[in-house]
Each structure stands twice: as C-alpha cells, then as structure tokens.
C-alpha positions, -999 to 999 in steps of 0.1 A, spaced: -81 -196 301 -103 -220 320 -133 -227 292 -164 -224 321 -147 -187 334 -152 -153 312 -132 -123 317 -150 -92 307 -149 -53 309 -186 -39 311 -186 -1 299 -215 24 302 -215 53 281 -240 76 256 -249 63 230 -233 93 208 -202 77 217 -206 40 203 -186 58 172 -159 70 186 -155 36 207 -151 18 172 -130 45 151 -103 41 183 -103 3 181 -85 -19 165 -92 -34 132 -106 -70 132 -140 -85 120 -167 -70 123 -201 -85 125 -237 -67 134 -262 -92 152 -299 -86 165 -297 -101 200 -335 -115 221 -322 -128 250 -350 -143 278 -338 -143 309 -358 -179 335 -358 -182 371 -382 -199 397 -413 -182 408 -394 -177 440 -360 -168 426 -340 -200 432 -312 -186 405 -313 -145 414 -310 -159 454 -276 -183 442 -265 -152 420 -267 -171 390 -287 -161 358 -299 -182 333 -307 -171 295 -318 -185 262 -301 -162 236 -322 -164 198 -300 -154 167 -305 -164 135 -326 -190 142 -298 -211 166 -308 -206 205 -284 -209 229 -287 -218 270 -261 -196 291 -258 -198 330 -237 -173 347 -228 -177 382 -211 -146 401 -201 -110 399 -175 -90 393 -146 -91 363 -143 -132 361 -174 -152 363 -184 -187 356 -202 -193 324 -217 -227 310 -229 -221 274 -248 -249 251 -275 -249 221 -307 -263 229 -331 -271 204 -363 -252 221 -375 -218 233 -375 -235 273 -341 -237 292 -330 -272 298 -327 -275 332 -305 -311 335 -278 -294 314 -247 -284 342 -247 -267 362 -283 -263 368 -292 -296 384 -269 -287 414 -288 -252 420 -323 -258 414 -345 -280 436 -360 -310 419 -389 -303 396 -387 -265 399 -403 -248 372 -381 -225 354 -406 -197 336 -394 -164 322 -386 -133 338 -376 -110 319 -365 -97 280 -335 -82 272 -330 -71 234 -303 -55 216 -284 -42 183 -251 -57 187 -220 -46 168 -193 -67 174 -151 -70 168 -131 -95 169 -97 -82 173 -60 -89 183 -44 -65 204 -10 -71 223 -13 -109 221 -46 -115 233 -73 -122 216 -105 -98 227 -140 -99 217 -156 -62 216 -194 -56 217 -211 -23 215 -247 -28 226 -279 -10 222 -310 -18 232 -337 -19 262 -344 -44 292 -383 -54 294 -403 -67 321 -440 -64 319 -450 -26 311 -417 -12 328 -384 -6 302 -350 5 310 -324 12 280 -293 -2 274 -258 17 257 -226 -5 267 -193 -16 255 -182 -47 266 -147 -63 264 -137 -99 269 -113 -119 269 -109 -144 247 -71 -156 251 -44 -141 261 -32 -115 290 -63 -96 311 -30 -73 312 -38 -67 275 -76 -64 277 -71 -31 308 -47 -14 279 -74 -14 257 -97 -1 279 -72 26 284 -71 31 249 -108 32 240 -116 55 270 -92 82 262 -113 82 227 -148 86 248 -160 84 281 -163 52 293 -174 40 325 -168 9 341 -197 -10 354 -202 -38 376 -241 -46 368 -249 -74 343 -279 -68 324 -290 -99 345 -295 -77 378 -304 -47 356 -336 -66 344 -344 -88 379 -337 -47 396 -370 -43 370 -393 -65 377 -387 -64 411 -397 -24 404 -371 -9 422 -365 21 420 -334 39 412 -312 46 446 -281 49 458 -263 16 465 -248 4 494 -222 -23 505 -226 -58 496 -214 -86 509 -183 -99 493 -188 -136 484 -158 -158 493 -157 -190 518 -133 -204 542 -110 -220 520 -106 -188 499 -71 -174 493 -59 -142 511 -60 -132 478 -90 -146 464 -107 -129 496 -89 -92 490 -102 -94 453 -138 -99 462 -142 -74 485 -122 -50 465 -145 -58 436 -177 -52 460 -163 -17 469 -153 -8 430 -190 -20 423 -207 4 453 -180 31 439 -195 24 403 -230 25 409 -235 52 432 -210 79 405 -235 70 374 -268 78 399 -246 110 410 -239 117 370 -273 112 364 -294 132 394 -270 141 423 -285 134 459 -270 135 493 -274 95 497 -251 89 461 -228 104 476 -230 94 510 -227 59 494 -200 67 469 -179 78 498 -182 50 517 -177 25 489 -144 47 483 -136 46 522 -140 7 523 -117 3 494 -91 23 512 -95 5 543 -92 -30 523 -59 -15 506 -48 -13 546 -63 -44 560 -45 -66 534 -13 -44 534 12 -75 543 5 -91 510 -1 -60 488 28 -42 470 38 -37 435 38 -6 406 3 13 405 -5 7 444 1 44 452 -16 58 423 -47 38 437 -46 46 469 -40 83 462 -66 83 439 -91 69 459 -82 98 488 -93 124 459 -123 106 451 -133 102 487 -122 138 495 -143 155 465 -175 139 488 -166 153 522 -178 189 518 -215 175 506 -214 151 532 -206 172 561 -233 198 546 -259 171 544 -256 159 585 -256 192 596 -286 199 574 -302 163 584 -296 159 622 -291 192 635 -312 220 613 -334 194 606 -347 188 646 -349 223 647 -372 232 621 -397 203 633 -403 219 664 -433 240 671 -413 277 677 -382 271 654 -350 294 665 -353 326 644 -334 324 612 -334 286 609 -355 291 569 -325 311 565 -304 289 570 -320 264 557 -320 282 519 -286 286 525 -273 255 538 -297 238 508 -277 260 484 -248 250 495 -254 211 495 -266 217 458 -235 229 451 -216 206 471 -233 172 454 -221 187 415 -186 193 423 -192 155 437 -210 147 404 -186 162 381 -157 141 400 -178 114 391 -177 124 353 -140 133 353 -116 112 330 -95 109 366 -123 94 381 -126 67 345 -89 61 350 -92 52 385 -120 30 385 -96 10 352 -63 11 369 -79 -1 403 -97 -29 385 -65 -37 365 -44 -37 401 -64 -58 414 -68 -84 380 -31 -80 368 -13 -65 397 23 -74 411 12 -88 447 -8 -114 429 25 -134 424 38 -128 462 37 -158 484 12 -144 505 -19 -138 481 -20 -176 481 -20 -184 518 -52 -193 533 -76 -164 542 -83 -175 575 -55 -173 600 -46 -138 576 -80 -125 587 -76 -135 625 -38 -116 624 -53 -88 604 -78 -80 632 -61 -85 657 -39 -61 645 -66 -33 641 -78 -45 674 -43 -33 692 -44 -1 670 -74 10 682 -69 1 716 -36 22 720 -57 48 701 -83 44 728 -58 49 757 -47 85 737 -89 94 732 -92 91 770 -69 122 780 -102 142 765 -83 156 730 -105 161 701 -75 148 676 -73 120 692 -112 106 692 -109 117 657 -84 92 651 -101 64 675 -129 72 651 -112 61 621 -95 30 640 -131 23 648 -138 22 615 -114 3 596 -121 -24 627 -155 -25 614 -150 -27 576 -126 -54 583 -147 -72 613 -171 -68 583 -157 -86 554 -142 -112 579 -177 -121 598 -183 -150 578 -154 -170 584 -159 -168 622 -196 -170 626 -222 -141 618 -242 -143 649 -211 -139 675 -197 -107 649 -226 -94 652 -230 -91 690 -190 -75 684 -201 -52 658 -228 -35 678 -204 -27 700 -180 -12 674 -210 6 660 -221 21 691 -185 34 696 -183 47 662 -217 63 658 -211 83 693 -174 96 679 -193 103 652 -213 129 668 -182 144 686 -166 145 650 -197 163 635 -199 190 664 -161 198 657 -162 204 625 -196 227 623 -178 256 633 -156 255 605 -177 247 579 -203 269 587 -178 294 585 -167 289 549 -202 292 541 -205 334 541 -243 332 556 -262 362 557 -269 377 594 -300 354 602 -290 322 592 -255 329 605 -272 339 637 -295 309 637 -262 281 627 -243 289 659 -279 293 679 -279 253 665 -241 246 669 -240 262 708 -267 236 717 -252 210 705 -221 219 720 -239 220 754 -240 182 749 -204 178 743 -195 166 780 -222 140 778 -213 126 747 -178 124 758 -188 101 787 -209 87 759 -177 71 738 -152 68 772 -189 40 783 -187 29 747 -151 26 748 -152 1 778 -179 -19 764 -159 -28 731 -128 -36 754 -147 -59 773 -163 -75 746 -147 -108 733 -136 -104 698 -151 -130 675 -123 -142 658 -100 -155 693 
C-alpha cells in the first residue's frame, strides 16, 4: 500500500459498546494512549477550503505533524515529527496548498482516550482504535465514541470482514466524518441538520471508475449522516435527505451500469430500495403536510377541519419518521452501509476493463443515454396517463443526478442553464406526482370525520389545478427538448 494513502473504517457507536468491540476482536497488542491533537488552518480557511486538515498530535512528549487531504475510505496522509508545538509549514505537502507567508494558527482541540490493537486478521495487518473523548473549540464541546479500523497491509477485502465481524458483536455504524470536519462543523457553530448532497471530487482525467467511487462515497456519506441525526432526533428534513442520498446511490448504481457487475451488486441495490422505501410514507406525509395543509392554515378563514387534520396528519408523520429512524438503527441498515462500502472498495467490476477507461467520453455516452430514455418517456407522458409522467418523473431524475455528478467535466455554467431546465420539468411532475398519490394516502390514514372532511376539501382544490399543471410539464417538456445538452 502506497505509504502517503490510509485506508480506514470510521465507526460511531455508544460508548457502552467499546467492550464488546474489543472482547469480539482479535487478539494482538494492546496499547492505551492519551491523545491532544491541535488541529491549524489560516484565518480564512486556506486548508478546510482544499479539504485538507492539518494536526500536531502530542503523546508522550513526541509531537507529530499530519496532513490529510480528502474524504471518504482512502485518503492521502503525510505524517512527520516536528520538534515544536507550531506546524511546519515547508514540510510536503503544505507549501503546494498554502499561499506564501500564510499564518497557520490553531483552530481547534481534539482529545481522546485511545485504546488501541494491533492485530492480524486474514493476512492483513489492521490497526484498531477505540476512541473516547470530546472536540473543543472555544466554549462549544461535542463528544467523541468511535472505532476506527485501518489498514496497515494487506487486503481492504480483509479489513470489511472484520467490520462484519465486530458489528455483529455491537452496533456499529459507519461514518464518513473525520473528526477534522467534526471540529471545523464547531467552530463554525453550526448547528446540527440534516445533510445534503455534496459534490463528489474527481477531475477530467479520473477513471470511470475512480469517478463512480467518489460519488458513490458522497451518497454513502449523505446516507450516513442524515440515519445517525434520524437515530438521534427524527425530523422530516433527515429523512428527506436520507432518501435522496439513498435515491442518488441507486441512480449511480444505473448510470455506471456498463462497467458495474460482480457478487453483492444485487444485495446493494435491493437493499438500498428498502432503505429508500422505509422513507416514502414520512415523506409523502411531510409535503402534503408542508405545501398543501400548510397554505391552508395560513389563510385568514381556514377550511373547517384543517386543526383536525393537522393533529392527525402530525401524528402520523411522527410516526412515519421512527419507523424511518428505527430503519436507521436496524443491523440491515449497518450491513448495508458495510457491504456497499466493501462493493465499492473490494468489488468484482473494479478488475473489468471498463472501470479504468477515461471518465469522460463514459460520462458523455452515459447521458446521452438517459437523455434518449427520457425523451421516449416524454413521447408516452404526452398521451395524458398519469403512469407514464410518473415514470418521465424518475427519467427526469436520474438525468439530473447524473447531469449532476457529470457538470464538471463539461463546464458548470453551460449545466447549469441545462439543469434548470431539468428542474423545472421535474419540480412540475412532481406536483402531478404529489396530487396522485394524496388520495391514497390520506386514505390509509383512518381520519376522524373533520379532518377527513377537511383532506379532500384540500385534495379537490388541488385537483382543480390538475389541467394546468399538466400544460405546465407538456411547456416544460418542450423547453428541455429544445435545450442543447451540455455535454454534445
């Protein structure tokens, strides 16, 4: 394994676990170590901006300078003693990011009780930390219970079955957020909140498959972040968020179809269609709730029965988001997030010839492609059926998750004059899609008389409308298909 590239496994879990995490490992030696780590940047964030962290890590006396650069499961790291408490800032590769004479001054503490195993476990050699502790910036503090596995030599093939392993013996969930971003998230005083997509960081001479990795990482890291805030308070946005992080890994999974295959594929992709389904119910419950009860109770004489409903529907949505939530804490939902990691570390496709071909001219095919899919879908949506702008809807949507990911390799300003269009197309079917589908789920609901009476008061309004925003999409429609696509 390349020296300046780590491999590691970031776990977050209670810290009534730690004990079970080690009684399930293997043997190997054991050493406990108080960890101050201070964490330098720029006064305007040179290093956070490059996604790179730098630290000087105290133990023992012996400092240590480490600078990570990027996210997910493999990242760059450049590790060297230094002899003061200041980072050095001509060691590599911090000349290259920093503008010359920037002052480097800290940012943040992070401290922890470290218990950590070296072990051997199918070949490899793995490195096992079990952490406890706090991030500190100022007056604000946020704790910190994680077990973290790397890779010191050997298979990453080995370093997922230990994961497996140790997360049968205690729930374990994988995380994407480096302590690094957990303190800058601090000082910055953000507050906690649902995340949403990133951008997935990869250039124009990435692989096919160096580009399907970091987006799939991006969407596994939304998926991640938005299940522990649903764990930890459930809210309509988490899952709103966790949904879509699910949806964009499923559309990826499409999108790069020609060059993915191998044994676990269909357990990830039929996983992922559970995960994403456990969210529908909350989320249909939360846009009838937001954009159509929600205009009606704002007005000066709301329709009789609307509080009604409104105790109802909120109910409901209650108990929508912790059926979502407990998804979120299942040991299904732990092995998905591990197998789709491992997939798409370790997976089969990696060695097909087309994970190494140059992302470019795959990205202008794979577009194209949707493009004609949702064109022929167009032509069906125009004969008026409610199935079919259902399924020009999600056509218009995978088009957009992959217009998405693929923007930078063509130009972000003329994708983003393409994806308004797409938008506007998709936001209008969405509509259409949410006054279907009202009906029904108000139905499941059993409301009493009022709020019953009040719901299809709402819905028979909105279906009033239905005509109009039909011509809506058909204009929207004709707008896209006009439109040159970005990546001719």
């Amino acid at each position: 394994m390349d020296d300046d590239r780590e491999i590691e496994l970031k776990f977050s879990c209670g810290p009534q676990d730690l004990a079970a995490v080690l009684a399930a490992a293997p043997a190997g030696d054991d050493e406990t170590r108080e960890l101050i780590s201070v964490y330098f940047d720029t006064a305007d964030l040179v290093l956070q901006k490059a996604g790179a962290s730098l630290r000087v890590r105290e133990h023992l006396g012996r400092r240590v300078q480490t600078l990570k650069r990027g996210r997910g499961l493999v990242r760059e790291e450049h590790e060297a003693p230094i002899e003061g408490l200041a980072p050095d800032p001509g060691l590599e590769p911090l000349p290259d990011l920093l503008p010359k004479d920037a002052s480097l001054r800290p940012a943040f503490n992070v401290r922890v009780s470290r218990r950590q195993r070296t072990l051997r476990y199918r070949g490899a050699e793995i490195e096992m930390a079990l952490d406890q502790g706090e991030v500190s910036g100022g007056e604000r503090r946020s704790p910190i219970c994680e077990v973290e596995l790397e890779l010191r030599s050997g298979s990453p093939i080995a370093l997922f079955a230990l994961a497996r392993e140790l997360s049968a013996a205690a729930p374990l969930y994988l995380a994407f957020e480096s302590k690094a971003a957990r303190g800058q998230a601090l000082v910055a005083g953000a507050a906690p909140g649902a995340a949403k997509s990133e951008k997935a960081d990869f250039d124009a001479d990435a692989t096919v498959g160096e580009a399907f990795a970091a987006i799939a990482t991006v969407a596994m890291a939304q998926i991640a972040a938005n299940a522990q805030l649903l764990r930890a308070a459930p809210d309509a946005e988490a899952v709103h968020q966790l949904r879509v992080g699910a949806r964009r890994l499923r559309s990826a999974l499409s999108t790069f179809s020609p060059v993915l295959e191998g044994e676990g594929l269909e357990t990830v992709k039929t996983d992922l269609k559970w995960l994403s389904g456990t969210c529908d119910l909350a989320r249909n419950l939360d846009v009838f709730a937001e954009e159509t009860v929600g205009p009606a109770e704002a007005v000066d004489t709301p329709p009789p029965g609307v509080l009604a409903l409104r105790i109802a529907l909120d109910a409901a949505r209650r108990a929508a988001w912790a059926k979502s939530a407990e998804a979120a804490a299942s040991e299904r939902f732990r092995a998905l997030m591990i197998d789709a990691a491992a997939w798409v570390a370790t997976g089969d496709w990696l060695a097909g010839h087309g994970a190494g071909e140059p992302v470019k001219p795959f990205a202008r095919k794979a577009l194209k492609r949707r493009l004609k899919t949702l064109h022929k879908r167009g032509r069906d949506a125009r004969k008026g059926d409610d199935a079919a702008r259902h399924h020009l809807r999600i056509e218009a949507k995978k088009l957009r998750y992959a217009c998405e990911a693929f923007a930078g390799l063509f130009g972000e300003k003329q994708a983003g004059r393409y994806l308004r269009h797409l938008k506007g197309l998709q936001e209008t079917l969405g509509s259409l899609n949410d006054l279907v589908t009202a009906e029904p789920l108000l139905a499941k609901l059993g409301l009493p008389a009022d709020a019953a009476f009040a719901a299809g008061e709402l819905v028979g309004r909105k279906a009033a409308g239905k005509a109009e925003l039909v011509a809506q999409a058909a204009k929207a429609l004709d707008r896209l298909e006009a439109a040159e696509p970005f990546w001719s």
